[in-house]
N, C-alpha and C positions, 0 to 999 in steps of 0.2 A: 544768882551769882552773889559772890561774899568776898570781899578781900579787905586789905587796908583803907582806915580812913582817917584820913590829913586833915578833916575840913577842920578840927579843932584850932591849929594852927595858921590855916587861912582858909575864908569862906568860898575862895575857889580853886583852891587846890584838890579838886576830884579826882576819883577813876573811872573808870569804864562801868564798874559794877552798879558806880554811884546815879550815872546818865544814862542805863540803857535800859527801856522801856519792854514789857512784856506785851505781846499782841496773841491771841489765842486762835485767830484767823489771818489769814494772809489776804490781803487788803491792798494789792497795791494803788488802785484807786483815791483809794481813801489817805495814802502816806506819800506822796510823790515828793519826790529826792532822798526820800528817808534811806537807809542801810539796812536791810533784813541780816538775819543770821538763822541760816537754816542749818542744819544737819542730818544725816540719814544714819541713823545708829543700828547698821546690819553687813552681817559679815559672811551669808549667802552667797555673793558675788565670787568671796576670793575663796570661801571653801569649795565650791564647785571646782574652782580651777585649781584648787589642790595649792594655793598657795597658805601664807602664814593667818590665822584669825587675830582678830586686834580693833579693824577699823569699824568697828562697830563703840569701840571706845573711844572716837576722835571727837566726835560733838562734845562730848562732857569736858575730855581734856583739851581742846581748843578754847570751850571757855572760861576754865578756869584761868588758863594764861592768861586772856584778855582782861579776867575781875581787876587784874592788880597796875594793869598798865596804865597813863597820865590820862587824863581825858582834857582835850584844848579845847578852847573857845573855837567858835566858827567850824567844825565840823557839822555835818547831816547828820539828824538825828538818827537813831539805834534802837532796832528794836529786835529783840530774841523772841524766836518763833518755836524755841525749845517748847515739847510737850510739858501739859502741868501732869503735875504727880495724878491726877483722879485720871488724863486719859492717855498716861504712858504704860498702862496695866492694861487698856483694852486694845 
């Protein structure tokens, strides 16, 4: 994730992009109170049923929206479960 960064102007004035941690496995053991962010990028479901394709585009553009959003003190940490580039091709 990539968006604006404020921190120049205060050292905590963050985003989301700035606070959310990458996890390559899902661990909830291992992160208990943390926030996952999962996605399923496929669009199978609604072409079977003959509706519109798209939602295979929702994980990507969901977090884009979130890079640019405030990030406050005192929330659960974050962690994105998005696949990395070596195994969103297998």
């Amino acid at each position: 994730m990539q968006g604006r960064d404020d921190s120049a102007e205060a050292s905590n004035a963050l985003r989301l992009f700035q606070t959310i941690a990458r996890a390559e496995r899902f661990a909830p053991q291992e992160m208990p109170g943390d926030i996952a962010l999962l996605g399923f990028a496929c669009d199978e479901g609604v072409r079977r049923n003959k509706g519109r394709t798209g939602a295979a585009d929702g994980p990507a553009t969901l977090r884009r929206a979130l890079a640019n959003m405030a990030s406050h003190q005192g929330h659960d940490r974050c962690v994105d479960m998005a696949p990395s580039a070596s195994t969103a091709s297998s």
